[in-house]
N, C-alpha and C positions, 0 to 999 in steps of 0.2 A: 487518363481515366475519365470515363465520360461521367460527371453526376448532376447531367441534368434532370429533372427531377420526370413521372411520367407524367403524361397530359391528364387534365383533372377528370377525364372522362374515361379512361381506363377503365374504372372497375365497373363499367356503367353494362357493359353487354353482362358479367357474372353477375350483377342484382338482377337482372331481368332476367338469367337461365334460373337463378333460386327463384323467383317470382313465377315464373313456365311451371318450375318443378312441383313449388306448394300449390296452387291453383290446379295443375293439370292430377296432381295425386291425389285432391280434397272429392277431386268431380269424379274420379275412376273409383275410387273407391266407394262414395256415395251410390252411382250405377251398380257396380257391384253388390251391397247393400241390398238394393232396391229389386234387383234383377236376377241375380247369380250370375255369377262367374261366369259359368260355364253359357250362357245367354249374352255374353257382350259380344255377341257378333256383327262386324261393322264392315263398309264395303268391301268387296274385292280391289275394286279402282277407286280411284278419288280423281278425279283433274280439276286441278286448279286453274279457275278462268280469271285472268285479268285482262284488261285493256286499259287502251286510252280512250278518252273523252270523245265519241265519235269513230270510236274505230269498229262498233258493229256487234256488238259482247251479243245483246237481243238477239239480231237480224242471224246470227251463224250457232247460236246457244242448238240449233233444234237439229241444224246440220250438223255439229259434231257431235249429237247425242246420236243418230242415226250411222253415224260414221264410225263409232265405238260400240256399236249394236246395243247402247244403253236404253231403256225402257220408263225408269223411272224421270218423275220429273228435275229438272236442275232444284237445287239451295241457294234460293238468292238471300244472301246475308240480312238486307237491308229489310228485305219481307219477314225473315226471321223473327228479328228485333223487332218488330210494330205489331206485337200481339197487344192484347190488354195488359198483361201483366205491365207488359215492355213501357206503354206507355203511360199506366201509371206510376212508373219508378222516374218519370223523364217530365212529368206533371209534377212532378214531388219537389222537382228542383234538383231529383239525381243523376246519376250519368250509366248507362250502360257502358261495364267495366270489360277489361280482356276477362274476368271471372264470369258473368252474366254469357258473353260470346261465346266462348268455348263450351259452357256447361248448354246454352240451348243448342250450340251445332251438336255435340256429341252424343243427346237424346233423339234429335231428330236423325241424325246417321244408321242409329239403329233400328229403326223402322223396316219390316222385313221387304218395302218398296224397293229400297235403294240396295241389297244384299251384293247383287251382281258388280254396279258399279254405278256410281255417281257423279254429275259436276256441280260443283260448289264454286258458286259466285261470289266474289268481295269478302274469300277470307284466306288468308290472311293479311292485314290490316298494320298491323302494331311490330315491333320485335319479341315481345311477350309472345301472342299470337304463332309468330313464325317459330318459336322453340315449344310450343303448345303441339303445332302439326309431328314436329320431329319425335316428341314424346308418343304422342298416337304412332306413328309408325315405328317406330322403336319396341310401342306393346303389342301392337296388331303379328311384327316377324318374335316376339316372345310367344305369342299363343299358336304360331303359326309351328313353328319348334317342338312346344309341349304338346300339343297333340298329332308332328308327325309319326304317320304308319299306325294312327288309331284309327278307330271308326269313326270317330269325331273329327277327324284329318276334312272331308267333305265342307263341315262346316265353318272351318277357321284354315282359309286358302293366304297363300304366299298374297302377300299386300303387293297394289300396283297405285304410287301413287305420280301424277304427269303435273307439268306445270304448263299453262298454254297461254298465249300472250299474245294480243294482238295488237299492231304496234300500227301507226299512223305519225307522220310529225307533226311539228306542233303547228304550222300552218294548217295542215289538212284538218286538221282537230278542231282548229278555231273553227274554219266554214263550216264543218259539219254539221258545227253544236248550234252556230249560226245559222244554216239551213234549218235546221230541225226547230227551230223557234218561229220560222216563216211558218213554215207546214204545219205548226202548231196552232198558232194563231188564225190563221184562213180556215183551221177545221172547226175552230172551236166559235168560230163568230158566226161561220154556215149551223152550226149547231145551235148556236143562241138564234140566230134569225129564223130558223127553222120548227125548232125544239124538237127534233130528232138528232139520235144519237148519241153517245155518251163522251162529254170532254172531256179528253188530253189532258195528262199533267202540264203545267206551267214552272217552269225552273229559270230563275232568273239568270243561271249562267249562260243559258239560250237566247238569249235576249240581250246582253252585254258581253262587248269581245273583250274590258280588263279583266270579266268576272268569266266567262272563255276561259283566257289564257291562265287564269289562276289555278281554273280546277285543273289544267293539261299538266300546272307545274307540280301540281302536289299529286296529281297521278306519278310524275316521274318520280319525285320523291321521296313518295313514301309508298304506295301500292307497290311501285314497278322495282324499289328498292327491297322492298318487302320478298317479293319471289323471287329476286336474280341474288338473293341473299341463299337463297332453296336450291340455287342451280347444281349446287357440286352435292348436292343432299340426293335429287330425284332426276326424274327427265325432264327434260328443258326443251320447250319448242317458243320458239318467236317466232311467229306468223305475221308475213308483210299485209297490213289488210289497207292499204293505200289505195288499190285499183279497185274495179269494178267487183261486184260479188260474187260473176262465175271465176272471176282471176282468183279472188280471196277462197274460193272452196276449192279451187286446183291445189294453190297452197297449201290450207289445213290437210287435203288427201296426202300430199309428197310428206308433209311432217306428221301424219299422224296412218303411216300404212302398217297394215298389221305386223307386228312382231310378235313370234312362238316366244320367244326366249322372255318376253315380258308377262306375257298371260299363261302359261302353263307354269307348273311344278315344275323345278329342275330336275328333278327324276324323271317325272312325262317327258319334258322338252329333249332330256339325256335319251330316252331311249325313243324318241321319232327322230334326232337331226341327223339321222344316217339318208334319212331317205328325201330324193330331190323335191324341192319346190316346184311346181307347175311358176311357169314365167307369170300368170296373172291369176290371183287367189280370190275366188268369189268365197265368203263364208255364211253359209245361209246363220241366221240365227246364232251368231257367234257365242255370245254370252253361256248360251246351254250345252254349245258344243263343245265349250273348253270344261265348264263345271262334267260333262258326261267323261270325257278322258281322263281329268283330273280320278274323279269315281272309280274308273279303271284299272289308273294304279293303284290307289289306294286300299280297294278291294278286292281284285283278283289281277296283282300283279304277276303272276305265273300264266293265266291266259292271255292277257294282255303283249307279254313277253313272246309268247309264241305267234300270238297272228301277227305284230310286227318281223317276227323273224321270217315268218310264211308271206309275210308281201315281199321283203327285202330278196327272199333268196328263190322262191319263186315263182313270183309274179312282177316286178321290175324290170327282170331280162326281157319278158317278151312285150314289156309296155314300154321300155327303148326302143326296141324294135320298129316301134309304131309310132316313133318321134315324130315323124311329117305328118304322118293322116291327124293324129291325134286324136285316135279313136282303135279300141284293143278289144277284143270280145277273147275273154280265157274261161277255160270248160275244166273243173276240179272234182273228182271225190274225193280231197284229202277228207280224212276221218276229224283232223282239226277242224274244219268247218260244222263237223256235227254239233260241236259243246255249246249247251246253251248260252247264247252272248257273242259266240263269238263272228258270226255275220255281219251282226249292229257294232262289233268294237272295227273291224272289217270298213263297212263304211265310212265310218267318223275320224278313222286315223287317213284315209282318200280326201273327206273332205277337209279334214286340218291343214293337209299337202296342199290343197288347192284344185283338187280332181274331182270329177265328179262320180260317182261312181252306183253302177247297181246293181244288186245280185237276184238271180231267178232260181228256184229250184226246181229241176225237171225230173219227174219221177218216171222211171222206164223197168215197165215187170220185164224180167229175164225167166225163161224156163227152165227150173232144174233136173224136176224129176214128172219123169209120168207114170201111171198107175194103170198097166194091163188089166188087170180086174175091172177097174170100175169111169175107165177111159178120160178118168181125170189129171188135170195137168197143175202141177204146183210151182208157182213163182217167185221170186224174192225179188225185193223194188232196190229197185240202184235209184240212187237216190245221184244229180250232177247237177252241181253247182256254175251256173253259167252267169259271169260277170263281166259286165262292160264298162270301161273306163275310159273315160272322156276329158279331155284335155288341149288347151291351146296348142296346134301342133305348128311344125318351122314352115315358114312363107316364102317358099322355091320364089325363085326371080326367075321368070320366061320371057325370050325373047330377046 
């Protein structure tokens, strides 16, 4: 019988999930309080951004907002924390607490800016912090639940949260932090010799390779320890950002290409993955085009049901057909296409596939009857729905 006794740090992660739990319930319900319930509406996406010292978190923050069709600006933690309030409590001789972090990130989340999706810099920080985010997404798939198949469904969408990492070693780390203290310095001396321009922070670990190497280690530490703690919780992408910058944006594209199954409704994603992928998915305006599908089911899942049935069963056949050109022009009076909506749901479920698609409607009078007395002719308008679809088509090998 083994009795040896546990390690004295055993019960150390359960104080810190009670700790998550009292903290993160004091602040939800305060919100609550404050706001109603039914008004804690908090991103669609969150990506969690961390790196190392040098690995370009600034330099690609703008590229992967453009790359996740986000709008709003990033949450830089550290900007957060340096309000007045922040830095009267840090004047006092206090400490901005995991209580102070989570309660400022969680007000500033709900900002109707960030609704679509957000990336949030340097949080989480702490192990409190890391069982902080899991309780947020924990309640975000609770509200997501309680109001599916209401009309409130729209506004409390299935949560998508990503973890993104940008990773360098600790050599690459040191020169970087070490360049960037050259480049600091030479601007900021042009700037004093000048007096144009506005100086450059100065950060002493830019400047020394033991104070370098320090921050690379407690990057590993405790940041990079902090989210690969999150990896079996969300998505996990570690991005090599070593090479040059159009290498590191090749990167973030290959790890961060669009997936349905992450941004729609399981029910929406359930009733589009019958139908094929286009090989390369341009999404104009992503962010709207998922919130308008989601809308779809939510709202008039019975039309929605049919024009995906009406593309699947017929219009598909004759856009295989057309595999090579990659270009289909099909001619419909289904009476389906009359209902209001269903044209624009028509579109958006093409452009979700990755197709490009457009519809015309051509109105053509027919003659029915004519009037011997009075030598007038009366007509009824056909109404033909003529749509063309466009798509990357297969690249014959000639010659």
């Amino acid at each position: 019988m083994n009795l040896t006794p546990p390690p004295a740090s055993a019960a150390k992660p359960d104080l810190e999930i009670k700790d998550a739990m009292m903290i993160f319930d004091a602040i939800w319900q305060n919100l609550a309080d404050h706001h109603g319930e039914e008004n804690l509406r908090f991103p669609k996406e969150i990506i969690l951004l961390g790196g190392a010292p040098g690995a370009g978190k600034g330099t690609n923050t703008a590229f992967i907002a453009r790359t996740r069709g986000l709008t709003s600006e990033p949450v830089v933690m550290s900007a957060l924390l340096d309000t007045p309030e922040m830095r009267r409590v840090k004047d006092a001789g206090g400490m901005i607490g995991d209580r102070e972090a989570v309660a400022a990130l969680l007000a500033e989340l709900l900002k109707p800016e960030h609704r679509d999706g957000v990336i949030l810099d340097g949080f989480p920080r702490t192990k409190v912090q890391v069982e902080c985010i899991k309780l947020l997404y924990e309640k975000l798939n609770q509200q997501w639940r309680a109001h599916h198949g209401t009309p409130m469904a729209v506004h409390f969408r299935k949560p998508v949260v990503q973890i993104l990492v940008l990773f360098v070693d600790e050599k690459e780390s040191i020169a970087r932090q070490l360049k960037r203290g050259r480049e600091v310095t030479a601007h900021n001396d042009e700037v004093r010799r000048t007096g144009e321009g506005e100086l450059w922070e100065e950060r002493a670990t830019d400047f020394d390779e033991a104070l370098a190497n320090r921050r690379y280690r407690v990057f590993k530490e405790q940041t990079w320890g902090a989210l690969l703690s999150l990896k079996n919780v969300f998505h996990y992408h570690l991005i090599n950002a070593q090479g040059p910058l159009a290498e590191v944006e090749q990167n973030i594209l290959r790890e961060l290409d669009y997936q349905s199954s992450l941004e729609l409704d399981p029910r929406t994603y359930e009733r589009l993955r019958t139908l094929p992928v286009a090989s390369e998915i341009i999404v104009h305006a992503r962010q709207e085009l998922v919130k308008r599908l989601d809308g779809y089911e939510f709202t008039q899942p019975d039309l929605f049901g049919s024009v995906v049935e009406f593309i699947d069963q017929k219009m598909m056949p004759i856009i295989r057909c057309h595999a090579i050109s990659g270009h289909a022009n099909i001619n419909s009076e289904d009476p389906l296409l009359r209902e209001p909506g269903a044209v624009a749901m028509l579109i958006d479920v093409f452009s979700e596939r990755g197709y490009h698609a457009v519809v015309d409607i051509h109105r053509i009078e027919i003659p029915e009857r004519f009037d011997p007395a009075t030598g007038a002719i009366s007509c009824r308008t056909k109404k033909v729905y003529r749509m063309i679809i466009r798509f990357k088509g297969s690249e014959l090998r000639r010659g």
